[in-house]
DSSP file (Angstrom, degrees, kcal/mol; ACC not computed):
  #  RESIDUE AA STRUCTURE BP1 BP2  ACC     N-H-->O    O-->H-N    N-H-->O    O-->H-N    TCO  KAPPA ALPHA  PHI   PSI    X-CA   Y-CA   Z-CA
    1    1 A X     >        0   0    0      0, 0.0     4,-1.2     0, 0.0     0, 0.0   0.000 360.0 360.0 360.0 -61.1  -22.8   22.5    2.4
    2    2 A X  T  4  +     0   0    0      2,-0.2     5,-0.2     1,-0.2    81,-0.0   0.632 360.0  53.4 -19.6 -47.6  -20.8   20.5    0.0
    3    3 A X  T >> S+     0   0    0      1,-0.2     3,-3.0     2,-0.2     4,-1.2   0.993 101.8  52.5 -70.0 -69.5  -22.2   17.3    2.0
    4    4 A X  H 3> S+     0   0    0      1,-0.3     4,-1.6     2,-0.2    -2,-0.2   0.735 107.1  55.0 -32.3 -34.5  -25.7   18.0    1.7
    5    5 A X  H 3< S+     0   0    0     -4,-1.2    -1,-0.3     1,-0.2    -2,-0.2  -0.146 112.9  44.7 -97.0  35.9  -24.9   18.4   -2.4
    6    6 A X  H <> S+     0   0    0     -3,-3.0     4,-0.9     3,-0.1    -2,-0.2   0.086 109.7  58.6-126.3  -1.8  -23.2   14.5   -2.3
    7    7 A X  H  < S+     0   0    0     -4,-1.2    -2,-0.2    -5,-0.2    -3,-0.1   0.787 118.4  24.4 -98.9 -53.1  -26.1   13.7   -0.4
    8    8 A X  T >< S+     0   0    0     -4,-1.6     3,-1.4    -5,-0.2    -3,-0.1   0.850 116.5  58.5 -75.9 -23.1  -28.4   14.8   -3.1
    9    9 A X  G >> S+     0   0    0      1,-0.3     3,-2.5     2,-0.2     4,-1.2   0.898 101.4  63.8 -86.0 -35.0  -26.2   14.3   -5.9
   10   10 A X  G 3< S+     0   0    0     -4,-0.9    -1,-0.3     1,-0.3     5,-0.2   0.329  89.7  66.4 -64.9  14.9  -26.2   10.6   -4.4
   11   11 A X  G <4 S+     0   0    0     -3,-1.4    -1,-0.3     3,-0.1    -2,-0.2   0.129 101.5  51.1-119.9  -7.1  -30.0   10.3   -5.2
   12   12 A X  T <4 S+     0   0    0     -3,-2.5     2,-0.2     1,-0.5    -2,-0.2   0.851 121.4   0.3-110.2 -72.5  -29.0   10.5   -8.9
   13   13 A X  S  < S-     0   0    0     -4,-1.2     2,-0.6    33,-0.1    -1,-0.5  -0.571  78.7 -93.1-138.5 165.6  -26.3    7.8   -9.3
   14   14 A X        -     0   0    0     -2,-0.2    -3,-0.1     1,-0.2    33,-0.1  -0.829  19.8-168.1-100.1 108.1  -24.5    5.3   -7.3
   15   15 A X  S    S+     0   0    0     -2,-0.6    61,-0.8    31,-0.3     2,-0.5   0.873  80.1  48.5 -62.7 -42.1  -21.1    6.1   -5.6
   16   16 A X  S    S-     0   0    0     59,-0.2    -1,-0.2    26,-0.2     5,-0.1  -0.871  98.9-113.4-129.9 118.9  -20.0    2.3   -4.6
   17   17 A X     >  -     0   0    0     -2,-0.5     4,-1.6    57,-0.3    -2,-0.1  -0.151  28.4-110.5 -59.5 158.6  -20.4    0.0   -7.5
   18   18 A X  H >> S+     0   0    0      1,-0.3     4,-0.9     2,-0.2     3,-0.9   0.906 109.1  43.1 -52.4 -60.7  -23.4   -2.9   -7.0
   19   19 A X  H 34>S+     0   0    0      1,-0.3     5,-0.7     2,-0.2    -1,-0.3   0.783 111.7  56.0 -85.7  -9.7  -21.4   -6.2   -6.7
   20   20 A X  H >45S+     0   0    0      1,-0.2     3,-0.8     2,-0.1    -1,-0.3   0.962 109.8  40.8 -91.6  -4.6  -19.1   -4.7   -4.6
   21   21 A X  H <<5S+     0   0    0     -4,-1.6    -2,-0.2    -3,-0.9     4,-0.2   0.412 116.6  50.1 -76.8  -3.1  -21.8   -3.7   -2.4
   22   22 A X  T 3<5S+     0   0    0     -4,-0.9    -1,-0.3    -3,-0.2    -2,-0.1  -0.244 116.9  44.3-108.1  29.3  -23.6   -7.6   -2.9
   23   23 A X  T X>5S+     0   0    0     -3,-0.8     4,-0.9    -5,-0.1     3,-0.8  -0.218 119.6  41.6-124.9 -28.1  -19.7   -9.3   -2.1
   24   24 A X  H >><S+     0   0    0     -5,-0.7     3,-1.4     1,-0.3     4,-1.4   0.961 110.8  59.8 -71.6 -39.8  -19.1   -6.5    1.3
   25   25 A X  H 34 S+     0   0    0      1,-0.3    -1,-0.3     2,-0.2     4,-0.1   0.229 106.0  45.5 -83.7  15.6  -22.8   -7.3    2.0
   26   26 A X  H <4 S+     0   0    0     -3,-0.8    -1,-0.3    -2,-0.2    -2,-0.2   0.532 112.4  49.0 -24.8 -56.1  -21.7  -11.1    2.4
   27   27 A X  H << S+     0   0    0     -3,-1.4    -2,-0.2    -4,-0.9    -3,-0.1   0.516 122.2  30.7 -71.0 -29.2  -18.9  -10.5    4.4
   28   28 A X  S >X S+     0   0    0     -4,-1.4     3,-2.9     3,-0.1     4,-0.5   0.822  81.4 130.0-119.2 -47.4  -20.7   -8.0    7.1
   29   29 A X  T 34 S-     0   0    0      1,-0.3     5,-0.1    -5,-0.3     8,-0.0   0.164  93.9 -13.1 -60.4 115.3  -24.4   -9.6    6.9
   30   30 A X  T 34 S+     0   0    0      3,-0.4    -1,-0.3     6,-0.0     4,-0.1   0.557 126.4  86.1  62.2  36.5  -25.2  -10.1   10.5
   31   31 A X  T <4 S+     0   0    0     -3,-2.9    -2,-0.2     2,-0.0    -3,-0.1   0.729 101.7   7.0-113.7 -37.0  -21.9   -9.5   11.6
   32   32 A X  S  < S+     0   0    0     -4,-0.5     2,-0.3     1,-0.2    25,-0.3   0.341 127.1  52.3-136.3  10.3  -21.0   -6.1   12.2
   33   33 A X  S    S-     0   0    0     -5,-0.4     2,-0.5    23,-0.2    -3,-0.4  -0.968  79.9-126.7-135.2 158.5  -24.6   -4.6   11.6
   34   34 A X  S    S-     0   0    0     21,-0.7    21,-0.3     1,-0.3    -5,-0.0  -0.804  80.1 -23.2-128.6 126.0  -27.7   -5.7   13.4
   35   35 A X  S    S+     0   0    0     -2,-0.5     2,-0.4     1,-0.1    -1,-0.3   0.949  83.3 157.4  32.1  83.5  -30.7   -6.6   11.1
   36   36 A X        -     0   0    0     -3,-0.3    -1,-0.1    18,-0.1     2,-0.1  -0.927  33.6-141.3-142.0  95.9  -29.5   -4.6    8.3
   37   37 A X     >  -     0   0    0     -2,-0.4     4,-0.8     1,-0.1     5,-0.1  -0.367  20.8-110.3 -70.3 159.2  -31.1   -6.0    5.0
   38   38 A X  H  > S+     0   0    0      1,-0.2     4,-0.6     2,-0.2    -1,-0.1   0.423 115.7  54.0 -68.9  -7.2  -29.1   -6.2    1.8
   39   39 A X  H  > S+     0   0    0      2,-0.1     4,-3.2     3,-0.1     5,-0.3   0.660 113.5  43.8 -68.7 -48.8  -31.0   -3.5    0.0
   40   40 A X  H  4 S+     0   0    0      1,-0.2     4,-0.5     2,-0.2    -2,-0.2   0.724 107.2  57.6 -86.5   0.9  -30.3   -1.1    2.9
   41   41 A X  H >X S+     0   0    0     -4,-0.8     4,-3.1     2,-0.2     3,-0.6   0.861 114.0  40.9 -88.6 -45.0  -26.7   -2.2    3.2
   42   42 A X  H 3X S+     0   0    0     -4,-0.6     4,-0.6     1,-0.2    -2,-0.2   0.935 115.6  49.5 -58.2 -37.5  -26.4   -1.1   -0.6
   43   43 A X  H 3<>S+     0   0    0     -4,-3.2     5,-2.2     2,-0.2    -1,-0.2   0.675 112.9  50.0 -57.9 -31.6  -28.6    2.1    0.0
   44   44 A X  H <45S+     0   0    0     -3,-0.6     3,-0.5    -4,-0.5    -2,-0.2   0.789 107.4  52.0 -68.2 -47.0  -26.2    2.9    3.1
   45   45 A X  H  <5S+     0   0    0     -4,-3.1    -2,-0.2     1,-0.2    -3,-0.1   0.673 113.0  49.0 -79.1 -15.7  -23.1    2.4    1.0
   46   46 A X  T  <5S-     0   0    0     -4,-0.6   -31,-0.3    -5,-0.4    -1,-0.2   0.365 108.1-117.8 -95.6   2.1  -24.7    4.9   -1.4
   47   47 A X  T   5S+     0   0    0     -3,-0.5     2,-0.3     1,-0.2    -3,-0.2   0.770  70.8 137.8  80.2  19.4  -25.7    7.5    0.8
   48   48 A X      < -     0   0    0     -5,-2.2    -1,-0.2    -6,-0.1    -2,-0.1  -0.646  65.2 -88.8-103.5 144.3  -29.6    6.8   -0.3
   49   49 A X        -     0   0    0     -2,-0.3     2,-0.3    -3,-0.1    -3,-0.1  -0.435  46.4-154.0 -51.7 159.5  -32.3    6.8    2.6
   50   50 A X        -     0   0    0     -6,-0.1     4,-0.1    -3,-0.0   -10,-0.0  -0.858  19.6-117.7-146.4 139.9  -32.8    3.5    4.2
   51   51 A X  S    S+     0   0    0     -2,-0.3     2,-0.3     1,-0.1    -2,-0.1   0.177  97.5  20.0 -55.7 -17.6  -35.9    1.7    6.2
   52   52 A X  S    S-     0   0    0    -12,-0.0    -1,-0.1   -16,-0.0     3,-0.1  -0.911  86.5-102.1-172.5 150.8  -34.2    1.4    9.2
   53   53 A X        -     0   0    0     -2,-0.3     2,-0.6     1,-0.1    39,-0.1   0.098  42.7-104.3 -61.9 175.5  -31.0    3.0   11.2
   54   54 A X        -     0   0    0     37,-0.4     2,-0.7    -4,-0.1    -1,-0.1  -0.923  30.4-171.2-109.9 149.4  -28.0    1.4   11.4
   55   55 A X        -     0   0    0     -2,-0.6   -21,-0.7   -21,-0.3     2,-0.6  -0.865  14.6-144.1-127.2 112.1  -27.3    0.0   14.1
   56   56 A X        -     0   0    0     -2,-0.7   -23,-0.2   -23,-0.2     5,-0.1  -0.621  31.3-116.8 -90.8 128.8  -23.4   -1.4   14.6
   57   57 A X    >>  -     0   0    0     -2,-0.6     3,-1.1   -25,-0.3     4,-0.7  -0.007  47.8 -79.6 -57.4 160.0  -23.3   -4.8   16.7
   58   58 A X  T 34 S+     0   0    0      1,-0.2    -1,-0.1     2,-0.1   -25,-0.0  -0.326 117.4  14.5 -69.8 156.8  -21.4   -4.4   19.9
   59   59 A X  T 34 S+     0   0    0     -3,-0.1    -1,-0.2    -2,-0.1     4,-0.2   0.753 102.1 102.7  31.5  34.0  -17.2   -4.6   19.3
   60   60 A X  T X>  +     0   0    0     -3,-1.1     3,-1.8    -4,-0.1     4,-0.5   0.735  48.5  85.3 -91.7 -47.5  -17.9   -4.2   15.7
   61   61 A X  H 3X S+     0   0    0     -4,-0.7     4,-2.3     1,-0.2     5,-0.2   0.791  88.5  55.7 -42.2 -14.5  -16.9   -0.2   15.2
   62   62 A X  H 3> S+     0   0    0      2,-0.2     4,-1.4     1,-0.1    44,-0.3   0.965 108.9  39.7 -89.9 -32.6  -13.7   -0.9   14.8
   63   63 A X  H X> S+     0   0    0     -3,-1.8     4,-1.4    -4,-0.2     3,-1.2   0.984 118.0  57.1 -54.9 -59.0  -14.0   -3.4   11.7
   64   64 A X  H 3X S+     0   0    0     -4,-0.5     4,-1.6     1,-0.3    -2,-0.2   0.715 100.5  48.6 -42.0 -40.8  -16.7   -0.9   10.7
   65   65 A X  H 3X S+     0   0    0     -4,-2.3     4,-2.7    -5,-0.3    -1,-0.3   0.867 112.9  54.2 -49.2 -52.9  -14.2    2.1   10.7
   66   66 A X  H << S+     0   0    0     -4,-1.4     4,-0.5    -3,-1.2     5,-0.3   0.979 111.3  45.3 -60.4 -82.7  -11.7   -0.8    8.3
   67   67 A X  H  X S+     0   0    0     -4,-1.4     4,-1.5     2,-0.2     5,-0.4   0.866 115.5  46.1 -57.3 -26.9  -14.8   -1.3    5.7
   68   68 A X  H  X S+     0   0    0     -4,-1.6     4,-1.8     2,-0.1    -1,-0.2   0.979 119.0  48.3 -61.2 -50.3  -15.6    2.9    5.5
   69   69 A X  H  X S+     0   0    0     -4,-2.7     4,-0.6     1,-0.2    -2,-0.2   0.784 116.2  32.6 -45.1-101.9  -12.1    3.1    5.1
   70   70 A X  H >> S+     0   0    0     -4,-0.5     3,-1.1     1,-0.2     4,-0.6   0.643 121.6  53.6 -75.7 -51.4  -11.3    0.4    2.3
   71   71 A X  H >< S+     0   0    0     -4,-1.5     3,-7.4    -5,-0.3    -1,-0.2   0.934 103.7  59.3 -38.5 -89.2  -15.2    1.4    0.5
   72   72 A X  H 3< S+     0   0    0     -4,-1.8     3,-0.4    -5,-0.4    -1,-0.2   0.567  96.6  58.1  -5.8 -45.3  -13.9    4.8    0.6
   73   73 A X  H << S+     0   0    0     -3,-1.1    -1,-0.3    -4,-0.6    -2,-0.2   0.674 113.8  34.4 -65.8 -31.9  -10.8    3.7   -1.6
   74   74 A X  S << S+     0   0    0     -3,-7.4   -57,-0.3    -4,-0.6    -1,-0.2  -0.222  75.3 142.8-130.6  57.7  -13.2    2.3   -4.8
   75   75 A X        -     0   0    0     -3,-0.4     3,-0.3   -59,-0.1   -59,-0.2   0.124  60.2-122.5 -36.8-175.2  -15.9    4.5   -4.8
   76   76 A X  S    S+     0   0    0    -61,-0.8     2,-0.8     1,-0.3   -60,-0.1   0.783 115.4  46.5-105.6 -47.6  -17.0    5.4   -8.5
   77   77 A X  S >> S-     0   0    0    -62,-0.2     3,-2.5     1,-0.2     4,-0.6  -0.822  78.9-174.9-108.9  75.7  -16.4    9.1   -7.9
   78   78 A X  G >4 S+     0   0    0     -2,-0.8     3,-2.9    -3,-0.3    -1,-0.2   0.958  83.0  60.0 -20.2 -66.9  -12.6    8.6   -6.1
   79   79 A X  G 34 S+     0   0    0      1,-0.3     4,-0.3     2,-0.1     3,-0.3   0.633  98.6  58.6 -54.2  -6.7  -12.6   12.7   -5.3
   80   80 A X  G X> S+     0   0    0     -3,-2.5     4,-1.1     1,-0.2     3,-0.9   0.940  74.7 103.8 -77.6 -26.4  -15.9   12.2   -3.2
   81   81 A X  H <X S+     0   0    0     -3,-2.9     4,-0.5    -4,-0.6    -1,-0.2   0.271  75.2  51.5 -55.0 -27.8  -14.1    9.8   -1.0
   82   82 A X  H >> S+     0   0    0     -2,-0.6     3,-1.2    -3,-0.3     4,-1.0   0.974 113.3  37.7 -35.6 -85.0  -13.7   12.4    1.8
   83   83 A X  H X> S+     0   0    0     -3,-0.9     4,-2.4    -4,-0.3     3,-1.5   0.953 109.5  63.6 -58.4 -29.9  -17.0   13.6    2.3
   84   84 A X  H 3< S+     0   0    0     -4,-1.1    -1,-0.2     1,-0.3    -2,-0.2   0.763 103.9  48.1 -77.0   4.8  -18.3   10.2    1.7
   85   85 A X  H <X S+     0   0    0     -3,-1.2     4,-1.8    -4,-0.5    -1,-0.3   0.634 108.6  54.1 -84.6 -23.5  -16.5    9.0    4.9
   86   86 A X  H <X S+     0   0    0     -3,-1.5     4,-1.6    -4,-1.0    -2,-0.2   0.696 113.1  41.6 -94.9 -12.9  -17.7   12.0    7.0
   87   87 A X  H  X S+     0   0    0     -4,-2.4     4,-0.5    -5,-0.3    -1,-0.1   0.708 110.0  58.7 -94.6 -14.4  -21.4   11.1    6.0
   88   88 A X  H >> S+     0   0    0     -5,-0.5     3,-2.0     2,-0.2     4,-1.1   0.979 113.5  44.4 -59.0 -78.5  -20.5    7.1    6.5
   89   89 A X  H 3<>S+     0   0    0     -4,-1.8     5,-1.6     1,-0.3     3,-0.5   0.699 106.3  55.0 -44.8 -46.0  -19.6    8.5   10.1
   90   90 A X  H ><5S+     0   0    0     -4,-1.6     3,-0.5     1,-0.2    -1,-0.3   0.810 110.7  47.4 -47.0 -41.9  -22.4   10.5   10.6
   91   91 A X  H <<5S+     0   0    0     -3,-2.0   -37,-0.4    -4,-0.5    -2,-0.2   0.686 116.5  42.5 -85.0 -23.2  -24.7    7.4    9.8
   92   92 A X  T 3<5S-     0   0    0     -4,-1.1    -1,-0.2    -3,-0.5    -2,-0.2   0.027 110.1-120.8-119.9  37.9  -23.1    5.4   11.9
   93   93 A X  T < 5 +     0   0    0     -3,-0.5     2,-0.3    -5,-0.3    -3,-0.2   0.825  58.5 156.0  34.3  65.9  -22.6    7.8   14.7
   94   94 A X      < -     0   0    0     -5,-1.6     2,-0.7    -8,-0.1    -1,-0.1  -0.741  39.1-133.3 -81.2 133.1  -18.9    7.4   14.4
   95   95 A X     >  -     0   0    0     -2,-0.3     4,-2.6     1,-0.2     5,-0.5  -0.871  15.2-127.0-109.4 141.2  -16.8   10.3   15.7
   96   96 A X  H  > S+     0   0    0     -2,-0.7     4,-1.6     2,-0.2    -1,-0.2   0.687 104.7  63.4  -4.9 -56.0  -14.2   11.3   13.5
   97   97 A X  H  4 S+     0   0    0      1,-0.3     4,-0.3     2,-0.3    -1,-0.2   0.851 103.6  52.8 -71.7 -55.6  -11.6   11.0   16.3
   98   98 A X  H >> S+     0   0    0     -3,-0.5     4,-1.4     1,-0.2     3,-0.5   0.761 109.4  39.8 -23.2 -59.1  -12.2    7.6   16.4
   99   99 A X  H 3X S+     0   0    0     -4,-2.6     4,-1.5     2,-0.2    -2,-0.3   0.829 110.1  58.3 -78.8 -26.3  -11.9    6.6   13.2
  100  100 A X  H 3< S+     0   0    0     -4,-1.6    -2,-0.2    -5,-0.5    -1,-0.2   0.738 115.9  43.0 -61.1  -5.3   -8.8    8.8   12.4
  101  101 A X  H <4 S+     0   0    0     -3,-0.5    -2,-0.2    -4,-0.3    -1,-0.2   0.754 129.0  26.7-111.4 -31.8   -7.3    6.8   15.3
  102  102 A X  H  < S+     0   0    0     -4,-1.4     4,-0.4     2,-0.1    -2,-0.2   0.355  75.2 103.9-106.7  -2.2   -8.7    3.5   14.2
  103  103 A X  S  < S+     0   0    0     -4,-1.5   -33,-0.2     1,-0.3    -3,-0.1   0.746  97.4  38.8 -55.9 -17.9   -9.4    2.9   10.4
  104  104 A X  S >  S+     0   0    0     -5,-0.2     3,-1.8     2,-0.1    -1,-0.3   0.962  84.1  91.4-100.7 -55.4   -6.2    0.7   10.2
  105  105 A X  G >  S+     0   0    0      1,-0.3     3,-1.3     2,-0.2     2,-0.5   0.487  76.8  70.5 -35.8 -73.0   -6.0   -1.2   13.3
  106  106 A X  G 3  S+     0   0    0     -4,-0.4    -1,-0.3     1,-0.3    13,-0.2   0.474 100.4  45.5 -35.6 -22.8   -7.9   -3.9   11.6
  107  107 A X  G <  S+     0   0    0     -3,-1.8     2,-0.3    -2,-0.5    -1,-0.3   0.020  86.4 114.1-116.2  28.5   -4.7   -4.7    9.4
  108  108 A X  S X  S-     0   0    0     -3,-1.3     3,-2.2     1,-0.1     8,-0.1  -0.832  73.2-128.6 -98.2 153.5   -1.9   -4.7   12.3
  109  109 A X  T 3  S+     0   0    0     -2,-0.3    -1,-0.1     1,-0.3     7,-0.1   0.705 115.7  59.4 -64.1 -29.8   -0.3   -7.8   13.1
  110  110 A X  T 3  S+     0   0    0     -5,-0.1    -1,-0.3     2,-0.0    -3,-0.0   0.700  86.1 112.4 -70.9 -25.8   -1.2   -7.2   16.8
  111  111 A X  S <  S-     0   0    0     -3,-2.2     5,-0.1    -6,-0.2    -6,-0.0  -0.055  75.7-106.1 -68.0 153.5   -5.3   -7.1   15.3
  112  112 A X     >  -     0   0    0      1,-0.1     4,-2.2     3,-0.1     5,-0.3  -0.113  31.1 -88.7 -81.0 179.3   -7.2  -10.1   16.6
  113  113 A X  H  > S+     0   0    0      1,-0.2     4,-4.3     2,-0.2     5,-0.3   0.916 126.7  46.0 -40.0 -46.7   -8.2  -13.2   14.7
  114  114 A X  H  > S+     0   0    0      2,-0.2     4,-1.3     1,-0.2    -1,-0.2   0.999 110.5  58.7 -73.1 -46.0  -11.4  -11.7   13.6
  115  115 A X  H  > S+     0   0    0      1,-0.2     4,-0.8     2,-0.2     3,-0.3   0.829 109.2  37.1  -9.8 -75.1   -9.8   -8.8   12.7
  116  116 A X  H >X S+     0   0    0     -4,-2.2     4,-2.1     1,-0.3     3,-1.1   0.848 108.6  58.5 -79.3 -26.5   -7.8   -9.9   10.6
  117  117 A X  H 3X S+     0   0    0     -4,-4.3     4,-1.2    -5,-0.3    -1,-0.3   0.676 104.5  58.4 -69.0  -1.7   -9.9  -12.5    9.1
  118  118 A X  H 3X S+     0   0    0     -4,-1.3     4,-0.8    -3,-0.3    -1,-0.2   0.681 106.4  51.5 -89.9 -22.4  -12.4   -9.4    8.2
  119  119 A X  H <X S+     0   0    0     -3,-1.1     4,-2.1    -4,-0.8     5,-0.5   0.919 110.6  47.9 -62.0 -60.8   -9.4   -7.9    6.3
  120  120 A X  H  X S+     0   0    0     -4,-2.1     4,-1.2     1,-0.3    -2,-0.2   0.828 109.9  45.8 -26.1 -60.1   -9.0  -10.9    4.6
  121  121 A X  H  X S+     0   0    0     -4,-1.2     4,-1.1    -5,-0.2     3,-0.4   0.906 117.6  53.6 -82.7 -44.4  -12.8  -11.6    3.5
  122  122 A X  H  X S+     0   0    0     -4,-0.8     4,-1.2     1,-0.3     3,-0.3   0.871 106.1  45.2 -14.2 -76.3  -12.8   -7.7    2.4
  123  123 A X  H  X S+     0   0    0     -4,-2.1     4,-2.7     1,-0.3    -1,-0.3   0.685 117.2  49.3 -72.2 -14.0  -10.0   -7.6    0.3
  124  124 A X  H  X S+     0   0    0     -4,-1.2     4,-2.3    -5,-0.5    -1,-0.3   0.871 104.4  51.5 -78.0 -26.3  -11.3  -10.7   -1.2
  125  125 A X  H  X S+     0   0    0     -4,-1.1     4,-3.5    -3,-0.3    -2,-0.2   0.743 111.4  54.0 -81.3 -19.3  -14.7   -9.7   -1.8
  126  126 A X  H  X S+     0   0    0     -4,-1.2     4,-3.9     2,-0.2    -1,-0.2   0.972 110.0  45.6 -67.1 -57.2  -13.0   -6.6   -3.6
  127  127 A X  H  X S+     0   0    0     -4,-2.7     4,-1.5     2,-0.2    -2,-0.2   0.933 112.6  54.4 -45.7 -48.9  -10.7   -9.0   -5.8
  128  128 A X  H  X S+     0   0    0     -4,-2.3     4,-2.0     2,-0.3    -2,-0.2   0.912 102.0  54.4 -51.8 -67.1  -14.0  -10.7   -6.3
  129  129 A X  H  X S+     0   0    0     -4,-3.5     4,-1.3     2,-0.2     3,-0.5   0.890 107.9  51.5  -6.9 -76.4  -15.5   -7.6   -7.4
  130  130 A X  H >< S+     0   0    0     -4,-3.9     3,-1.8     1,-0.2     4,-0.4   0.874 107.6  55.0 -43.0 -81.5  -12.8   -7.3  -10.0
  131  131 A X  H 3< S+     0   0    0     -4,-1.5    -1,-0.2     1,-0.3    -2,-0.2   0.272 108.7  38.6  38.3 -65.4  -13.4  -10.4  -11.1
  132  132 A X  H 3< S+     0   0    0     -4,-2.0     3,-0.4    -3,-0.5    -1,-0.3   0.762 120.2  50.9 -82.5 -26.2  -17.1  -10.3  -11.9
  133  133 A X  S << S+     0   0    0     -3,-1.8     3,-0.3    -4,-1.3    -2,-0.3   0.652 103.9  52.1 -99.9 -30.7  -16.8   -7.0  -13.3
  134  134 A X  S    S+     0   0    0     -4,-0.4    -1,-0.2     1,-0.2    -3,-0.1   0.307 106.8  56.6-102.0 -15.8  -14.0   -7.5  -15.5
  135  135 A X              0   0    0     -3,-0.4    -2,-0.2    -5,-0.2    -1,-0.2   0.456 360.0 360.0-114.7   7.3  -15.7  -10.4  -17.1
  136  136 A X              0   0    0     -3,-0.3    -2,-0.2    -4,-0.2    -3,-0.1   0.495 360.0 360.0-104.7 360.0  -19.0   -8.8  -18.3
């Protein structure tokens, strides 16, 4: 119930500020979603209907699981940050279990190259965020 009213409520205002959804949508575009334009990656990251599913490229989910995860962390609304991770997973036909099990891997020493270079370009695009945001 609760979901359905972030679901609307998300129809009003934006949960994950604009540039940081234009600097993730940089890092991901054609990488870890498959023809997923940059209107509907911001509309995705807001919980707002979208033009087409999403569709997560093959060996991707687990970087995907790292970016709900890290999004999840600078919402506008912190306190949604729960449900808006179970309605992330729902849209990208995640299961739970799976991501409770995986959200992190990406940032273990053991994670592979791309991994980690997808933490990297994340946390940068976040700083980057700050950045622009902090100077208008």
């Amino acid at each position: 119930m609760m979901e359905n009213l972030l679901k609307q409520t998300a129809g009003l205002f934006d949960l994950v500020d604009l540039t940081l959804c234009s600097c993730l949508y940089n890092v991901c575009k054609d990488k870890q979603f498959v023809e997923l334009k940059g209107s509907d990656f911001v509309d995705f990251l807001n919980l707002k209907d979208i033009s087409a599913p999403i569709i997560i490229r093959d060996r991707e989910k687990l970087r995907v699981c790292y970016l709900i995860y890290t999004v999840s962390q600078h919402l506008i609304k912190p306190s949604l940050g729960k449900m808006w991770v179970e309605l992330m997973l729902e849209a990208t036909n995640i299961e739970e279990e799976y991501y409770n099990s995986h959200y992190k891997d990406a940032e273990l020493k053991t994670a592979s190259v791309a991994s980690k270079k997808f933490v990297r370009d994340i946390k940068n695009a976040i700083e980057m965020t700050k950045t622009i945001n902090s100077s208008t």
